[in-house]
N, C-alpha and C positions, 0 to 999 in steps of 0.2 A: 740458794736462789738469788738471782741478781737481781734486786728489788730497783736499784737505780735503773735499771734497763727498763724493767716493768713501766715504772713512773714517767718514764721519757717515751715510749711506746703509747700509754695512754693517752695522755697529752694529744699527741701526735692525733691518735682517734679521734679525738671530742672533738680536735682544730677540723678535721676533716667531717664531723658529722654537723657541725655548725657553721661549715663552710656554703658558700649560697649554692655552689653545684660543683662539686669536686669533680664530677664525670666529666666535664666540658673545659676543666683546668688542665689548659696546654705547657706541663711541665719541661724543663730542660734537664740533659745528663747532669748530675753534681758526686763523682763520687771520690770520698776521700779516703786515702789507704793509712792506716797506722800504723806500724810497726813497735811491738813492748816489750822491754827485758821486764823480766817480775819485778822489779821496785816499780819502775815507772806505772806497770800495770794495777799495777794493785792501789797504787796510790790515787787512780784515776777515776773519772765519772760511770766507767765501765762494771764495775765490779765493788762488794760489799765483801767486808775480813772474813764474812763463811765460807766464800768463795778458794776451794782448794788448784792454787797455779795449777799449770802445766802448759805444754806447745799446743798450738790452735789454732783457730781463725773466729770472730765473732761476725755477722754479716745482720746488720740492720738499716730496715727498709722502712723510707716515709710513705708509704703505700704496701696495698696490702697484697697478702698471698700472690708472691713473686716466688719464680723456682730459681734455684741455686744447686751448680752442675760442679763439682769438684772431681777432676780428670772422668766425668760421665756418670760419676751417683750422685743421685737424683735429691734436692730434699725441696720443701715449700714451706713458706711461713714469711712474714715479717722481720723476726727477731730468731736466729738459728745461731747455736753456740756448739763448735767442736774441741772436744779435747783430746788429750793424748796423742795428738796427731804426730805421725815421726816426720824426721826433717826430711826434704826434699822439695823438686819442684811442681807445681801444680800450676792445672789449668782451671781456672774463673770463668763460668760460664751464669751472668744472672740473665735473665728473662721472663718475661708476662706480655701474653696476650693483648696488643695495643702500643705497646710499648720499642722501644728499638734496643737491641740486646744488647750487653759490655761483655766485652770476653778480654780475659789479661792473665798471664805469667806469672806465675809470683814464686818465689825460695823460701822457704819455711826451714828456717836454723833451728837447730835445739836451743829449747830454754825460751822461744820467743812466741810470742802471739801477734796475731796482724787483725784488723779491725776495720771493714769494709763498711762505712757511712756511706749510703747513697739513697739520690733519687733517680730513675731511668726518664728518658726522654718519651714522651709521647708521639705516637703516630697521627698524621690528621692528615687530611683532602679537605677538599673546596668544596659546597656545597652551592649548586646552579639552579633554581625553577626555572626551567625555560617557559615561561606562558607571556602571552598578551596583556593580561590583567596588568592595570597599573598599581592599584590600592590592594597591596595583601600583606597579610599578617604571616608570616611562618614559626614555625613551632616542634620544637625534638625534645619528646618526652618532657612535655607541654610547658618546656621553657620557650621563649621567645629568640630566635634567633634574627639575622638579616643573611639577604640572598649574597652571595659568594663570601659566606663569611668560613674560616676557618674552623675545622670540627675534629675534634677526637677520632679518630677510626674506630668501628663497634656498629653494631645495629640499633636503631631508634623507632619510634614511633613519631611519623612526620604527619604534621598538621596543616594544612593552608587554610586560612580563610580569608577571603576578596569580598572586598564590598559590593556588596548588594547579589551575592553570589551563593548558593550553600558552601559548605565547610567539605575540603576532602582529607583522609586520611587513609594513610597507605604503609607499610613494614616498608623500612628501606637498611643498606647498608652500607655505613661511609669508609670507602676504602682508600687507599693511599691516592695522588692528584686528583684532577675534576670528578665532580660527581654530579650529574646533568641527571634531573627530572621533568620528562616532557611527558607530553602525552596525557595530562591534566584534562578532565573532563569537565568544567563550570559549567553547573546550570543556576538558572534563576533562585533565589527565594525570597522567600515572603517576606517583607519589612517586618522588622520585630527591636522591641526597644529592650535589650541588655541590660542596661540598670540605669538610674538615678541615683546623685549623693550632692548633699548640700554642705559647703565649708563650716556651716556652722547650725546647730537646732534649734540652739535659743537666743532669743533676741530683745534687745534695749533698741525701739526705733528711732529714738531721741540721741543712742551713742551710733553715729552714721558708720563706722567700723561694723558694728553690730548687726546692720539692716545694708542700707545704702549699696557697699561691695560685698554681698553676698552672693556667692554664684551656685548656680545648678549646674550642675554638670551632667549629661543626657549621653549614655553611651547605646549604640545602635548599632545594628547588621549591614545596613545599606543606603539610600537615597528614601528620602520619604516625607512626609507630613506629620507633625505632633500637634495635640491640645495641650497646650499649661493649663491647667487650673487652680486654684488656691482656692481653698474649702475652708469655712468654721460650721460651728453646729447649726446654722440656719440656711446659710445661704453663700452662692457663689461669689466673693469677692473680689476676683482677677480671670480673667479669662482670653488667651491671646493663642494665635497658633504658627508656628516657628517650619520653616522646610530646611530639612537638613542634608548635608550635601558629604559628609566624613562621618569616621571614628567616634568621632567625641564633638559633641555642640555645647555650650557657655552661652548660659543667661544669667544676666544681674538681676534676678529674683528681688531684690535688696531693695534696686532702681526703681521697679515698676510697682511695688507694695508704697514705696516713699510717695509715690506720685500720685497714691490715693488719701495721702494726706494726714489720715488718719486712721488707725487699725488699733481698736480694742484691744485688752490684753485676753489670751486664753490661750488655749489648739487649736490649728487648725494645720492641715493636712494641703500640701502639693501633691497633684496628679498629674501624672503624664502618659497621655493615651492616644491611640490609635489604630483605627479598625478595632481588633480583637485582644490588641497587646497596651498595656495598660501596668505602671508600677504605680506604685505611692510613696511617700516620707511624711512622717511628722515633726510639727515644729510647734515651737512656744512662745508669743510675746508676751514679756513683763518688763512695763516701763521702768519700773523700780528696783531693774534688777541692782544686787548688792549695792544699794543704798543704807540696807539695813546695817551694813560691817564696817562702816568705816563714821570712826576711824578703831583700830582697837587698843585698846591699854589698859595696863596690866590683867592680861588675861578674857579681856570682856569686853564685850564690842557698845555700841550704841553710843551714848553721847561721853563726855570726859570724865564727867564724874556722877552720872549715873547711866547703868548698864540698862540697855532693852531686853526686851524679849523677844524682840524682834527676829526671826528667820527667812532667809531665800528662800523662796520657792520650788530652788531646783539647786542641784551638786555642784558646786563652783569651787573654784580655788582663788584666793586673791591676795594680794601683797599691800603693807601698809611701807609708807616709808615717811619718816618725820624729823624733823630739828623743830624744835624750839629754844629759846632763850630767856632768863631769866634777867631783865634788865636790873634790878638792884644789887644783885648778891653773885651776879656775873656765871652761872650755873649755867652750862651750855646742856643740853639735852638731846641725845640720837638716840630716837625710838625705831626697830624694824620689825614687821609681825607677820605673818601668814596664818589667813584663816580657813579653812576648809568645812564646806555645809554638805551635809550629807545626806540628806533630805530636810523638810521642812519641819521634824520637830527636834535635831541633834547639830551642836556644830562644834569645830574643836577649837584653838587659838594658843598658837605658841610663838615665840619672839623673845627679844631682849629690850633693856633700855641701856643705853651708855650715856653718864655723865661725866661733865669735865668741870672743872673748875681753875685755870692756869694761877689766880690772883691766892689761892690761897691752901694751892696745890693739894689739892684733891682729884679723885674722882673712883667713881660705882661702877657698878655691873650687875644689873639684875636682869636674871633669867624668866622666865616667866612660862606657863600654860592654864589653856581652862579646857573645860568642858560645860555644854550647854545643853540641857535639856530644856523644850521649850511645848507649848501647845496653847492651846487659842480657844475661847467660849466667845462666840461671834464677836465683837470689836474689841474682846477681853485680852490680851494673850500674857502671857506668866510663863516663869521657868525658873529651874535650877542652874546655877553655875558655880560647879566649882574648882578654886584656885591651886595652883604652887607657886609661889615665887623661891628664886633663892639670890639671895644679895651679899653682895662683894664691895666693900669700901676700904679706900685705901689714902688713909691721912696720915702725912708726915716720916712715911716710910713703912707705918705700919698697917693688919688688915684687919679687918674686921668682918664674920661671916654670918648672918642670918638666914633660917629658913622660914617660910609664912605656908602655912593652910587655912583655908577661908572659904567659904564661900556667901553668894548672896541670892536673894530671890526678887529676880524682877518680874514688876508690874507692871504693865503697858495697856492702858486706854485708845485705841485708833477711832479718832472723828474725822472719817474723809481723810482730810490731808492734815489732819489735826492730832498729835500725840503727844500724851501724859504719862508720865513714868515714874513710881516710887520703886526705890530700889534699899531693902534694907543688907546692910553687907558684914561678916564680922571675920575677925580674922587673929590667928592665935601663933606666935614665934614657937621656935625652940628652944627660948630663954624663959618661955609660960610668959610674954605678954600679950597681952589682950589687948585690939582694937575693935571698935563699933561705929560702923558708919554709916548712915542714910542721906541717899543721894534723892535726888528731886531733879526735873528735866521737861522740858516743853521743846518740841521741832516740830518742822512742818515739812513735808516732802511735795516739793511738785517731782515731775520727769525730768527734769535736769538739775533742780536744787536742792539742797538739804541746809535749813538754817534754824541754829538752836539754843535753846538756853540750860543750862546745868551747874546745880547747887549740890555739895557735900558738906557734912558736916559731920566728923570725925573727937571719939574720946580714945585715949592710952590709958587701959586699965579704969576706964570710968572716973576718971578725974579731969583733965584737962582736955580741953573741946577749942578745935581749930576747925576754922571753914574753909573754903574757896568756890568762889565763882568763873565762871565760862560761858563766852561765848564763841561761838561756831558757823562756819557757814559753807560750804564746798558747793561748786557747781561741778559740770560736766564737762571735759576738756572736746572740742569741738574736734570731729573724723574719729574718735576712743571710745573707749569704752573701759575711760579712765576720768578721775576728779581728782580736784585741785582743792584741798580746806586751806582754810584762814582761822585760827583761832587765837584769844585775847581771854588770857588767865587774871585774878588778884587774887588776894588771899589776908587774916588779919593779919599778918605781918606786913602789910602791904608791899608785897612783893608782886611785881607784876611781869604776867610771864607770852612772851608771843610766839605764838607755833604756825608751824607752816608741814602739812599733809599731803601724800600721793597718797591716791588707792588705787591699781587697779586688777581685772581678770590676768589669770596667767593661761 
């Protein structure tokens, strides 16, 4: 069995069943003839060492069930392999339905095989609506096409739809030059609204990315009248009505919510109706979206040195990106992190940190993830999280490798815009050291700020206890629905360290 032919065959398949519409793929002739004494052959992409030589012809097709006519017998397949064949001359005859035929000559020596690579040319006509209608949509086997556009010859299932017109659909057959369909019968139909979708569900109205250039996009049958409305659980908070004239109508949903000033966080629900036809979507504000995640390090989000319990509300993906510097001890710091929430009581957190040190030729690489389980007793919220690091330092040419498993259990008190955090954390190498650390933390969140305070305090094996303190403060970068921190580290070694943080949605 020629297994290499198999695998080049399949291939072939997959490309063509993952292709966006092979039917309509206006192919050109490509074929290539080989000629092979058995070394050549055997040593080629053609054939595997089970393969016993002999004179032949191998005939493989980038498209499927093609017939192949050798001085008048018949054969069909893709992939056809003849052997034993005695020497003389032959007539090539390939062909498929649609396609335009190659027919050629060939001599067949003893001892030799010939190797027929090819794609055949497609056949295709012009495809015409003759109608009056200006605005119409067309469609063959309910891809979209454009009027005199070039088509495969074959039969199709043709669609038209015109605005503000019913839809027709009729068998047709696209034969070689023009192919003119008149005689189109439009009548009227009833306005009907096709669908609604919003660029985005959830929303930060304070990140004007967010709210502000939000658009609706309103697809419809024909000429007509809509109601917008914007719905929460009480009451109608937007109400406007739009005459549309195409395809597809664009409202800055974003614009006209901004311009009420102020909109609570919750659900609440866009409708678009009229007469009998009528869709809906839903949507979510949360001022505070991923405030909660940023910034995060080593493995844990919330403030610098002590972690929250903090969770989004809804499935987000976000990115951290950081430098800081250590001004006494010249310790440069590239933090990068992604965190991902996956509803409101689980979130995960993977990243590295890179240090450098040029003055005293060093530098780290520690890898990092966590996992957070988290949940809430009204203003209570608590969680588990836990850690892997694995660390890389490299002094003086040599390396040095640790792995860390930890984790911690944060506390989190929320007053309004008022939050308290104990976080006790502990953490054990694969050299069996032991760290214990309790981190402490005070921030305050309005809609566009986050500003905080965080204390840790750290023993190795329960003897020697080092601190550091931090402060923090990130606002909301204006038209994003991204933030800017500032942070200002010490520590008893009085080393003092200054960071600088992006967070944002991806």
């Amino acid at each position: 069995m020629k297994k290499n032919i198999t695998i080049i065959m399949l291939i072939a398949n997959l490309v063509s069943l993952f292709s966006q519409n092979d039917k309509f793929k206006l192919t050109e002739e490509k074929v290539i003839i080989e000629y092979f004494n058995e070394f050549d052959y055997m040593s080629s992409k053609y054939v595997t060492t089970d393969f016993v030589y002999s004179s032949g012809f191998d005939f493989i097709s980038s498209i499927s069930e093609v017939t192949i006519l050798i001085n008048g017998r018949e054969f069909t397949g893709e992939y056809i392999s003849l052997s034993n064949v005695s020497e003389g001359s032959y007539y090539i005859e390939i062909k498929k339905a649609g396609y335009k035929s190659f027919n050629q000559w060939v001599d067949l020596k003893d001892g030799t095989r010939i190797v027929f690579n090819f794609t055949l040319e497609r056949e295709y006509g012009i495809l015409k609506i003759d109608s009056h209608i200006l605005k119409m949509k067309i469609y063959l086997d309910n891809n979209e096409v454009r009027n005199m556009d070039t088509i495969p010859t074959g039969s199709y299932t043709l669609k038209v739809k015109s605005f503000g017109y019913s839809t027709i659909t009729k068998e047709i057959y696209i034969d070689t030059g023009l192919n003119i369909v008149d005689s189109l019968n439009f009548t009227k139909a009833e306005f009907n609204i096709e669908k609604i979708s919003l660029r985005k569900t959830v929303f930060n109205p304070y990140a004007t990315d967010g709210f502000k250039d939000n658009i609706l996009l309103i697809s419809v049958n024909g000429p007509g009248e809509v109601l917008i409305e914007i719905n929460n659980d009480i009451s109608t908070i937007y109400s406007e009505k739009f005459l549309i004239n195409d395809w597809n109508y664009f409202v800055n949903v974003g614009q006209k919510i901004n311009s009420l000033k102020f909109v609570e966080n919750g659900d609440y629900i866009i409708k678009v109706s009229s007469g009998n036809s009528s869709t809906e979507k839903n949507f979510k504000v949360d001022d505070n979206l991923f405030l909660y995640n940023i910034p995060v390090v080593n493995s844990s989000s919330g403030l610098l040195n002590a972690a929250t319990a903090e969770v989004n509300s809804i499935s987000i993906i976000q990115t951290n990106f950081s430098s800081s510097y250590n001004i006494n001890n010249f310790d440069f710091f590239l933090p990068f992190s992604i965190s991902a929430t996956l509803n409101s009581h689980f979130q995960f957190h993977t990243g590295f940190n890179y240090r450098l040190n040029k003055i005293k030729d060093e530098n780290s690489m520690e890898l990092f993830c966590g996992v957070l389980f988290a949940n809430s007793i009204n203003n209570l919220k608590y969680g588990l999280n836990i850690e892997y690091r694995f660390n890389t330092n490299f002094i003086n040419n040599s390396n040095m490798i640790e792995n860390l498993i930890g984790l911690n259990i944060p506390i989190t008190l929320s007053l309004a815009n008022h939050n308290f955090t104990i976080t006790p954390q502990y953490f054990i190498t694969d050299g069996l050291k032991s760290y214990f650390n309790t981190g402490i933390g005070y921030h305050y969140i309005t809609q566009k700020t986050r500003l905080g305070y965080s204390g840790g305090f750290t023993t190795e094996d329960f003897k020697n206890i080092s601190y550091i303190h931090s402060l923090e403060f990130y606002r909301i970068i204006p038209e994003t629905q991204s933030f800017l921190g500032l942070s200002l580290s010490f520590n008893n070694f009085n080393y003092l360290i200054i960071g600088l943080n992006y967070t944002t949605l991806i």
